[in-house]
N, C-alpha and C positions, 0 to 999 in steps of 0.2 A: 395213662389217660391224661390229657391235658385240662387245665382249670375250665378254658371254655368248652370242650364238651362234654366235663361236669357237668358245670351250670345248666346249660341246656338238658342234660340227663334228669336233672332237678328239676326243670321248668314243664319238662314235658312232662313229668310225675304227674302232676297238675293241672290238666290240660284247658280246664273253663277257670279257672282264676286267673291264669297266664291270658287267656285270651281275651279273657273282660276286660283285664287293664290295659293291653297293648289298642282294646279297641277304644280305650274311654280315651288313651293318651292321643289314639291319630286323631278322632274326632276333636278334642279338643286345638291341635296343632291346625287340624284341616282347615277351622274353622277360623282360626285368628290369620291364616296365612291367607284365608279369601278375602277375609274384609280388608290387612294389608296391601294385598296386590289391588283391590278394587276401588279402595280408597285414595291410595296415591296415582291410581294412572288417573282416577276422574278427575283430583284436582289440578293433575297437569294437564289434564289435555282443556280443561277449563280456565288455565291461566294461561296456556299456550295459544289456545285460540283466541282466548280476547284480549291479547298483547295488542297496543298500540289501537286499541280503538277507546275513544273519550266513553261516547255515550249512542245508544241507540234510538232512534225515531222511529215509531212504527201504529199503527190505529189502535185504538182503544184498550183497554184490558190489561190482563194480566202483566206489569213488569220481569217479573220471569220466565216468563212461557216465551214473551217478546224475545229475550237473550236463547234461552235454548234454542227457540226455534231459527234465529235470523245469525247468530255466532260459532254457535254448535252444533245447530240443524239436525237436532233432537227431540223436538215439537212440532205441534203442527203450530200455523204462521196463526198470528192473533187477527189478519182482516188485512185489509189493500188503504195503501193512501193516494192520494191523485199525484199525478209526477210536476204537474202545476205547483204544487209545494213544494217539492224538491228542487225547481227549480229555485225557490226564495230562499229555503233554506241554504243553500249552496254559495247565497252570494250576501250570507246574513254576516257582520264582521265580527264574530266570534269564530266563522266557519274556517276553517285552511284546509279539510277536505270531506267530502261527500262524498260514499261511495253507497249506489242505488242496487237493490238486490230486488229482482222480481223470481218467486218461487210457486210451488202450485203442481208440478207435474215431475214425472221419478223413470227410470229406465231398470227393469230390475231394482230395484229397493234401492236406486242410489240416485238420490236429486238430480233435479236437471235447476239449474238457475242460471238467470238472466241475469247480467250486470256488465260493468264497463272494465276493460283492460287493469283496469287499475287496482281491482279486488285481487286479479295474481301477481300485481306488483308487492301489495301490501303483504302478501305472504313470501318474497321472495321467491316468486315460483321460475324452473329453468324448465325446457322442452327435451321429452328424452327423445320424441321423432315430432319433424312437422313444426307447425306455429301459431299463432293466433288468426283466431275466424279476420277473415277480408269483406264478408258478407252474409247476410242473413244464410239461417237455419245450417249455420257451419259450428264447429263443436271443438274442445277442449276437455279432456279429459282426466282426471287424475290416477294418480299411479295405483291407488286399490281398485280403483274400476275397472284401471285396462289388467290388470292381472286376476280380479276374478271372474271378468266378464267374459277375457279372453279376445275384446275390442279392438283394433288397429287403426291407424290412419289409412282413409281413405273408403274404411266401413261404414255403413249408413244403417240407422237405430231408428227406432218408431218408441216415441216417450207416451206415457200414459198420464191420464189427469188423476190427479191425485197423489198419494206418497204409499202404495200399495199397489205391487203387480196385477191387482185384479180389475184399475180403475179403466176407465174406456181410453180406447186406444187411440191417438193422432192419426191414424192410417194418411193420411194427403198430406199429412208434413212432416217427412224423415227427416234427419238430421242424420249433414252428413260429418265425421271427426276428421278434424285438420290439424291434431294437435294430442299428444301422451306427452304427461307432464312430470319429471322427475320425483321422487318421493321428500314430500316435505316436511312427516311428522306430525302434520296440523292436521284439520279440517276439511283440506284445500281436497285431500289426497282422494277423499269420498266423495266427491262431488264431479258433475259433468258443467260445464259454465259453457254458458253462450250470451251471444250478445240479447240486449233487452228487446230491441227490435222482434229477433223471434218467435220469444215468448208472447209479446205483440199480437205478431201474424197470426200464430194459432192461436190466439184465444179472440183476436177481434174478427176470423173467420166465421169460428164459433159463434160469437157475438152476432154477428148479421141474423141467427137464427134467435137469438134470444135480446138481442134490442141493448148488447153489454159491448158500447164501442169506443168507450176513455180509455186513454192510458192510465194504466196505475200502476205502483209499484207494491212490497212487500215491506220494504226495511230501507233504512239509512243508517249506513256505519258511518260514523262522525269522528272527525279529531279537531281540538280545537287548536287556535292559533296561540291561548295562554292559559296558564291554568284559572284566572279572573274568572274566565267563561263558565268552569264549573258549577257556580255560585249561582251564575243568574241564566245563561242558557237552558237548562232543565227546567226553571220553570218558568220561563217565557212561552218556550213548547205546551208543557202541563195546561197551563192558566189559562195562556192567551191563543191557543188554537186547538184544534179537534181530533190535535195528535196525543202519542203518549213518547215521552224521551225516559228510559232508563239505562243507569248504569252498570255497564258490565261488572267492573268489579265489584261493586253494593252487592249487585244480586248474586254474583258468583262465591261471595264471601257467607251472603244469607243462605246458600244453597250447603256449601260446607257446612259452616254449625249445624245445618238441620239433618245433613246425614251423617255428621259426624254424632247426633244423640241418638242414633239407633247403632251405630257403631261402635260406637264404646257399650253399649249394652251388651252386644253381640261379643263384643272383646271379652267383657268381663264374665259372659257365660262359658266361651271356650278357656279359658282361666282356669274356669271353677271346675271344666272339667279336668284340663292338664290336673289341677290340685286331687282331687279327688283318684284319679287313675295317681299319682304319685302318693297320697295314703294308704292307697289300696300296697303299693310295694313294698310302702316300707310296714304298714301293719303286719304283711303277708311275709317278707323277709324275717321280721320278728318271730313269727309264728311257726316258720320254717324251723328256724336255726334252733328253737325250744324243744322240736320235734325231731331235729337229726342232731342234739346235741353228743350221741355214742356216737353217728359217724363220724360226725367233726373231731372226738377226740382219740378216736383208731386211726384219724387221718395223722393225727398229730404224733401217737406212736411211730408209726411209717413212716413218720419223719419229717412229714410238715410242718415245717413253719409257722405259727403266726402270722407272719405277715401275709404269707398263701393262703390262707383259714379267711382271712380278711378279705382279698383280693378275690376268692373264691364268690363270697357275699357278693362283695360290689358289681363282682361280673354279673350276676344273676339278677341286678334290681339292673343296670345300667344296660341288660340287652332288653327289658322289654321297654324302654324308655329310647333306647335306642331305634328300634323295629316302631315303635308306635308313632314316633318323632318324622323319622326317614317316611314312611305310608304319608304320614298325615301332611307333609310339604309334597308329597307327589300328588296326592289326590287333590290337594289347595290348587297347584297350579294348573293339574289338570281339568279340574273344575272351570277356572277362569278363561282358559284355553278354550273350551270348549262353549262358552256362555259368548265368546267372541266369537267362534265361527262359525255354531249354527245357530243363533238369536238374531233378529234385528237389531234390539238396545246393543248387545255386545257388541253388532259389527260398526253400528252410530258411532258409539265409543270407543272402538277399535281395542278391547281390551286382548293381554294377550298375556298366558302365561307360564311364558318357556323363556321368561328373563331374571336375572338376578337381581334381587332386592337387597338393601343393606338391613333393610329393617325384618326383612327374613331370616335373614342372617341370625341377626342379633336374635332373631324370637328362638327359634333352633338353639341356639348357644345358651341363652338365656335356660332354656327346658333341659337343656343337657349338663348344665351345672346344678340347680335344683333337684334333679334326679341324683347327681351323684351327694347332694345334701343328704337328701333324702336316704340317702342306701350308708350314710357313715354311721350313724347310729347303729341299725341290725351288724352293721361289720363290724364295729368296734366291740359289740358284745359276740361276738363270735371272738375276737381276737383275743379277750381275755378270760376266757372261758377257764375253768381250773379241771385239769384232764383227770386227775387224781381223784379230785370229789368226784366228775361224771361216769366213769369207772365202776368207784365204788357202789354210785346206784344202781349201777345195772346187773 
């Protein structure tokens, strides 16, 4: 019989101690592997989307909710500003670019917005068919849309009001796609863009019925011409007009520490249970090796070794450390995996988790060397056990 299907003949003796700790250890693993994978894609996909924009313009209210909803497009929008100021804004000398984003209406759970050519410049965007709208109510689409939509060029889509498939339908102004956009990694990728005129059209049709006929927009992504403007631009906006200007990164930075303190809670509870499933083995290895001290030492007549006696132990603490470990990074990522494709936040966020993390890694490794910490003690009193006295007792 070989050492590991001892061990395992040993483990199975046991069948709810063995399973207690293989479940305390995956839960614990599971748990530090979600908030790893959940933590670092949010905060790239939140430094990746607001790469290269200064600061945002947008009506009144919340500075964050403004970022989510107008960079990330994870919020709903904080209110409309008139395009008459967009226009001043655009030609203020701290400004070297304005880019105008009107939102408000969704196609299947995925934005529809209104903006100028130059919001897919800013993301580098390339055409995998087709190209940019030439005329109202022509469409652009990104690479998650057309693969879960199953979208093409030259299909025609009816968007709804609102950011929920249930909101009332445009029925008289389809939108037809002139344009699948190659995959960018960003934000871009979830979204359908069309021109602002549009978004216009149907809502100042609308509008004729409810007396709503300005143009307005949703947001202004800003860059400035030097960094000087930081300084005083933000509260020129704030002070002296009836908008709000926040910065991406401020807020992107305030957003992390905030869910980095419920993350390190959550860290240090899946911790506490890795620790806790690791005293359980090595208490419970202790406790073993006290109770089969005759077999260990008829092992050792027969002619085992020492260092087999040892090796014997270590197998036996390091497969349930092993199996609870293995579980708990499967069901981590299939957790995340799963919160991305059938949630709305998850798909917002685009989390996905069927990729390698370094910090995974290291969490794994990290649990797999503290387990075999944890299992040298019980082995090392196995290995010097004295066969002679245990004998005699029996």
């Amino acid at each position: 019989m070989s050492l590991l299907s001892l061990a395992w003949a040993y483990l199975r003796a046991k069948p709810s101690n063995t399973l207690l700790h293989i479940i305390l250890m995956m839960l614990g693993v599971m748990m530090m592997t979600v908030l790893l994978l959940f933590t670092h894609q949010l905060q790239e996909r939140l430094y990746r989307d607001g790469a290269g924009i200064d600061v945002v313009i947008g009506a009144k209210g919340s500075p964050l909710q403004l970022i989510l909803s107008s960079v990330q497009h994870m919020d709903i929008p904080t209110g409309n500003i008139p395009f008459s100021a967009v226009e001043r804004i655009k030609r203020h000398p701290h400004v070297r670019q304005a880019i105008p984003l009107s939102m408000g209406d969704s196609y299947q759970r995925f934005r529809i917005i209104g903006t100028e050519p130059a919001y897919l410049k800013h993301f580098k965007a390339e055409f995998k068919e087709g190209g940019l709208w030439q005329k109202n109510m022509q469409a652009v689409v990104g690479a998650t849309v057309a693969r879960e939509t199953g979208i093409k060029v030259g299909n025609h889509f009816v968007g709804v009001h609102g950011l929920v498939s249930a909101g009332h339908g445009h029925d008289d102004h389809p939108y037809r796609v002139v344009g699948v956009l190659k995959p960018t990694g960003t934000v871009l990728d979830r979204l359908i863009v069309t021109s602002l005129e549009s978004v216009w059209d149907i809502h100042a049709a609308e509008g004729r019925r409810s007396d709503i006929t300005k143009k307005e927009v949703t947001a202004l992504l800003v860059r400035y011409k030097n960094r000087a403007a930081a300084f005083s631009f933000p509260r020129y906006i704030n002070q002296q007009t009836s908008m709000l200007a926040a910065s991406p990164a401020f807020e992107m930075a305030r957003l992390v520490e905030l869910v980095g303190i419920g993350t390190d809670t959550m860290m240090a509870f899946g911790g506490f249970l890795v620790a806790v499933s690791l005293a359980g083995v090595f208490i419970g290895l202790l406790n073993s090796i006290r109770d089969r001290r005759y077999d260990l030492a008829v092992f050792r007549t027969l002619g085992a070794s020492r260092q087999k006696i040892m090796l014997l132990v270590a197998i036996e603490g390091m497969s349930i450390a092993f199996i609870g470990s293995i579980l708990g990074l499967l069901l981590g990522c299939g957790l995340i995996e799963g919160i991305g494709a059938f949630t709305d936040k998850g798909r917002e966020m685009g989390l996905e988790g069927l990729f390698l993390l370094k910090d995974v890694l290291v969490l794994w490794g990290g649990v797999m060397l503290l387990s075999l910490i944890a299992c040298l003690v019980p082995a090392w009193e196995a290995y010097k056990a004295d066969i002679r006295m245990t004998l005699t007792r029996f």
